[in-house]
N, C-alpha and C positions, 0 to 999 in steps of 0.2 A: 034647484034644477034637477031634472029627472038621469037616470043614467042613461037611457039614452034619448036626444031632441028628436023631433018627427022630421028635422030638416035630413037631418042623418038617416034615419028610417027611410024615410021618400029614397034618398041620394040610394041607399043600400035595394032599395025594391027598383027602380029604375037603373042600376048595374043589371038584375036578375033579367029584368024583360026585355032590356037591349043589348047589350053587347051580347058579344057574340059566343058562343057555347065555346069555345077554345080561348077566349080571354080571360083574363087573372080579375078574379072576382077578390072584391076587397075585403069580404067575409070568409073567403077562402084560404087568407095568407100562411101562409108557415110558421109564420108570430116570428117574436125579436129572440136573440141571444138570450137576454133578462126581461122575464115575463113583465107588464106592466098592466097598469088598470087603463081599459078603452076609454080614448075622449068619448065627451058626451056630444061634441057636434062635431068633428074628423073624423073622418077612416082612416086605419092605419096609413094609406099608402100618401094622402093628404098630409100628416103629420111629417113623416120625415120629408115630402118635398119641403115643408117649414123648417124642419129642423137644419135642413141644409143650406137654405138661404141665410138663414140668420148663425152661421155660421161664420169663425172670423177666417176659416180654411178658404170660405167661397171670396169674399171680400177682397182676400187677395190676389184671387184673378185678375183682378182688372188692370191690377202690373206686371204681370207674366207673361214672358211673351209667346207669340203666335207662333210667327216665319221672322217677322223684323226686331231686331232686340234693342228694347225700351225705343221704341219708334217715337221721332219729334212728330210727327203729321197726327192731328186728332183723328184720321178718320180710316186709319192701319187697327184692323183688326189684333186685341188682345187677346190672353187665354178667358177671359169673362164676354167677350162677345161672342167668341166663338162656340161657347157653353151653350147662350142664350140663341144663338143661330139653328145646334145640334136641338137644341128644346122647341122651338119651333118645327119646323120639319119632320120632327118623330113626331111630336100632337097633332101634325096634319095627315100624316101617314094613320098616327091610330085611330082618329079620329073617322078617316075614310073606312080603314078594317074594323070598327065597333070594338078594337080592343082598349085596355084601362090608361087613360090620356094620364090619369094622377100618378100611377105608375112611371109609366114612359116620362113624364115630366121629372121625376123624383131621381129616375137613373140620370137622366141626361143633364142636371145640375149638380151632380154629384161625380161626373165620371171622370172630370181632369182634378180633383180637390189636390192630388196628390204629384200635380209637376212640378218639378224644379224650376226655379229661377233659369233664364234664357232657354227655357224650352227643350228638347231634344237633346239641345248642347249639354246641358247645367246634368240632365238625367243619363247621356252617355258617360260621363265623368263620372258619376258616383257608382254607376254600376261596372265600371273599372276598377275603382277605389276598395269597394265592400267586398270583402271574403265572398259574404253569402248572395254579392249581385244585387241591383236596385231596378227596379220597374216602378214606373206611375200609377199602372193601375193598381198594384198591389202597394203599392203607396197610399194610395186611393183612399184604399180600402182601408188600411191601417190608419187612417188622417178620422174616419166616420167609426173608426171600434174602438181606439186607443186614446188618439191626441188631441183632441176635440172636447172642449167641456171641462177642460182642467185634468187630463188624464181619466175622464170618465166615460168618455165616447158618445154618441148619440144615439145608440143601440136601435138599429136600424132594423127596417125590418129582413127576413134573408132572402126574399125576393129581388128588392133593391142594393143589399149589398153582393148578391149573387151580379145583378147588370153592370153595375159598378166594375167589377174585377175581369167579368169576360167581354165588357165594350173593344177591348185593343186590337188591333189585327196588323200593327207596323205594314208595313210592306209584304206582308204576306196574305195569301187568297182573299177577298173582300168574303164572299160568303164563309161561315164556319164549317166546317168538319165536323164530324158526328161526336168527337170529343169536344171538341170546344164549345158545340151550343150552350148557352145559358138554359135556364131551369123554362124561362117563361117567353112570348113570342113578342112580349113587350122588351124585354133587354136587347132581342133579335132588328127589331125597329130601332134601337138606338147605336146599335153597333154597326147598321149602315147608311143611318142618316149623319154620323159621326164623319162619315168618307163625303157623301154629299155635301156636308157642310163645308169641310175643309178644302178638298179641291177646287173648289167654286170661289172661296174666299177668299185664297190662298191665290188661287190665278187674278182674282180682281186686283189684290192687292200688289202684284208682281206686275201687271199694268200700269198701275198706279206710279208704282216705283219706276216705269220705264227700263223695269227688267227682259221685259220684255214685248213682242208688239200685235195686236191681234193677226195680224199676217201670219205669222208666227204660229199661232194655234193651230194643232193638227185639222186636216181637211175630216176627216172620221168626226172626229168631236163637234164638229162646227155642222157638217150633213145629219150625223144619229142626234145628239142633244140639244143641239141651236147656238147661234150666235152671239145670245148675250145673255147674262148673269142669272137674270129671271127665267130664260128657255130654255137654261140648259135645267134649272132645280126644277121648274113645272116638269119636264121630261123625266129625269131621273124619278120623284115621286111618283109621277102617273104609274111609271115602269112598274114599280115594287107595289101600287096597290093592285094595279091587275095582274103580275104574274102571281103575287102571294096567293091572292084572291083563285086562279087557276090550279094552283096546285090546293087547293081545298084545304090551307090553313095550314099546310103540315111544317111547313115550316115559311121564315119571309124569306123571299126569293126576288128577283129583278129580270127582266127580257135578258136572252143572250145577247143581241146587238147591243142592247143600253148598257150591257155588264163589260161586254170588250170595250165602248167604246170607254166609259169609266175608266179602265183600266188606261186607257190608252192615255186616257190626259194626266191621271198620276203617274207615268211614267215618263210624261212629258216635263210633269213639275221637276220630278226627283231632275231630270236632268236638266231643266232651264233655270230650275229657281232654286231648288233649293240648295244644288250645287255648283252654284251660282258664283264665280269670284269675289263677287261684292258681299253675299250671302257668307260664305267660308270666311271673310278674313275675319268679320266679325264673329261668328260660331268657335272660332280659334280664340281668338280674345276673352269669351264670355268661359271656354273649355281652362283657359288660366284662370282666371279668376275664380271659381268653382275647385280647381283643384288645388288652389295657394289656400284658399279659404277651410278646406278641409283638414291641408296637412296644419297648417295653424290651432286648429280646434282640437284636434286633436290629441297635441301639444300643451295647451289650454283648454282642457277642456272645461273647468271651473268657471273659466270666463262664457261661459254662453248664456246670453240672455232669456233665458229659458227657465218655466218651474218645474217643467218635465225630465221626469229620471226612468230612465228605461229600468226595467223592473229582472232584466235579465242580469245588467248591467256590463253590458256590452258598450265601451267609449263610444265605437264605430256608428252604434246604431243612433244612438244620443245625437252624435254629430250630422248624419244624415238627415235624422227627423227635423235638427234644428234646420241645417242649408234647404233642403228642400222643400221647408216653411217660407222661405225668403221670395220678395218680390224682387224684379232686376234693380229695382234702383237701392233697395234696403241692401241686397249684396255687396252693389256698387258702394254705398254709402261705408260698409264697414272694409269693404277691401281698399277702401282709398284710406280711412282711417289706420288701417292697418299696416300697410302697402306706399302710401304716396307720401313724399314727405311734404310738410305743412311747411308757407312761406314762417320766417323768422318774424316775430314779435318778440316785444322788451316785457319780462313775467311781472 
């Protein structure tokens, strides 16, 4: 086999003649941390979206949760749907600006690798707990350089671990700040269809739940975006290809109406759903068990099921990589072992 296939070839000359001159060419990347020999039929940016799928960090999404923790209903969005949702969305947005889909695909399954068990809850706790503070995305990140591959990482490429680490924007401004932009305008595409996704599925789901009722839904949201699941994501997209497209690439942008009204429904969540009675007592519950499970581990630390030894040799860190490894029910499953006591049986 040649070192490199003509499929590759073609795929590399058809980057050059269509996308678009401000798009991240895949011949162009920054290369990985540790140099490696080019596939003969991937591009770099092709390679790690694989590397990250097949990844057992990604795997575990699909029991992590969203908004609902470890939800009985099949059809309550998890952290692996909502991955797969944010990855749609950003390949329709690049796909309209002619920037690199492989890219944008590669950030947007890689961007939650690094949440904790029960979600926001499991990751507020740890970042109470650790001297040096815990974040997801630098979690992330740390999950695709460090813990991944038996302590070998997946040496990514710094394109996509650069998306990886600046997708987050919590509750603060949707668009970045001139510090916070990412390196490429494909990370920029995934750090606002990250909010698209969630809003949208996060309100279906809070429906769902009978959290809430569409009456309910702000009059703004319902006139600028539309009234239902599909009207409101076709509108947010539209928004970000044409105003991007308006400001001549410089950076990805969204209409002013479509960005307040945005605003407006995530501020509706924060307050109907996600601070939600029913929402907190369970986020209280999973905030125990995340922090019993810590101080335990760390007590024990020998006992954790883990080959991984932080090389700093920091307990703290050890114990965080391992909890925030954890799916809600493997947490659940060790904090009842730990925690609950077992009916009596005859040895």
């Amino acid at each position: 086999m040649s070192s490199t296939s003509e499929i590759k070839r073609d795929y590399l000359i058809y980057e050059d003649k269509f996308l678009h001159p401000k798009a991240t060419k895949s011949s162009a990347t920054r290369g990985r941390l540790k140099q490696e020999k080019p596939c003969w039929l991937r591009t770099e940016f092709q390679r790690d979206r694989d590397r990250i799928i097949h990844s057992k960090s990604f795997r575990r999404l699909k029991h992590k949760t969203q908004v609902f923790i470890a939800p009985a209903g099949d059809h309550y969005r998890t952290r692996l749907t909502h991955t797969l949702e944010v990855a749609q969305i950003a390949r329709t947005i690049a796909r309209a600006l002619r920037l690199n889909e492989d890219l944008v695909e590669a950030i947007s399954l890689g961007h939650d690798l690094g949440h904790t068990p029960f979600g926001h809850a499991g990751e507020k706790v740890l970042n109470e707990l650790l001297t040096s503070g815990f974040h997801h995305a630098k979690q992330s990140l740390r999950a695709v350089d460090i813990l991944e591959n038996n302590g070998l990482g997946l040496n990514l490429t710094i394109e996509v671990r650069d998306g990886i680490l600046k997708h987050t924007k919590g509750f603060g401004p949707i668009l970045p700040s001139e510090s916070e932009k990412p390196l490429t305008l494909e990370a920029e595409v995934v750090r606002i269809s990250d909010i698209i996704a969630y809003v949208n599925h996060d309100l279906d789901d809070a429906l769902r739940a009978s959290l809430i009722t569409e009456d309910e839904i702000p009059l703004v949201v319902k006139r600028v975006l539309g009234c239902t699941h599909s009207e409101r994501i076709n509108t947010l997209v539209a928004s970000v290809i044409k105003r991007t497209i308006e400001v001549d690439y410089e950076y990805v942008s969204i209409e002013n109406e479509v960005l307040e009204a945005l605003e407006e429904l995530r501020s509706f969540l924060v307050l109907r759903v996600y601070n939600h009675p029913f929402v907190l007592r369970e986020v209280e519950k999973s905030e125990k068990v995340v922090r019993e499970l810590f101080y335990y581990f760390m007590e024990n630390e020998a006992s954790i099921r883990s080959k991984w030894v932080d090389p700093e040799g920091k307990p703290e860190v050890k114990v965080a990589d391992y909890i925030s490894g954890m799916t809600d029910r493997f947490a659940l499953k060790i904090y009842t072992e730990l925690f609950v006591p077992s009916g009596w049986r005859r040895l």
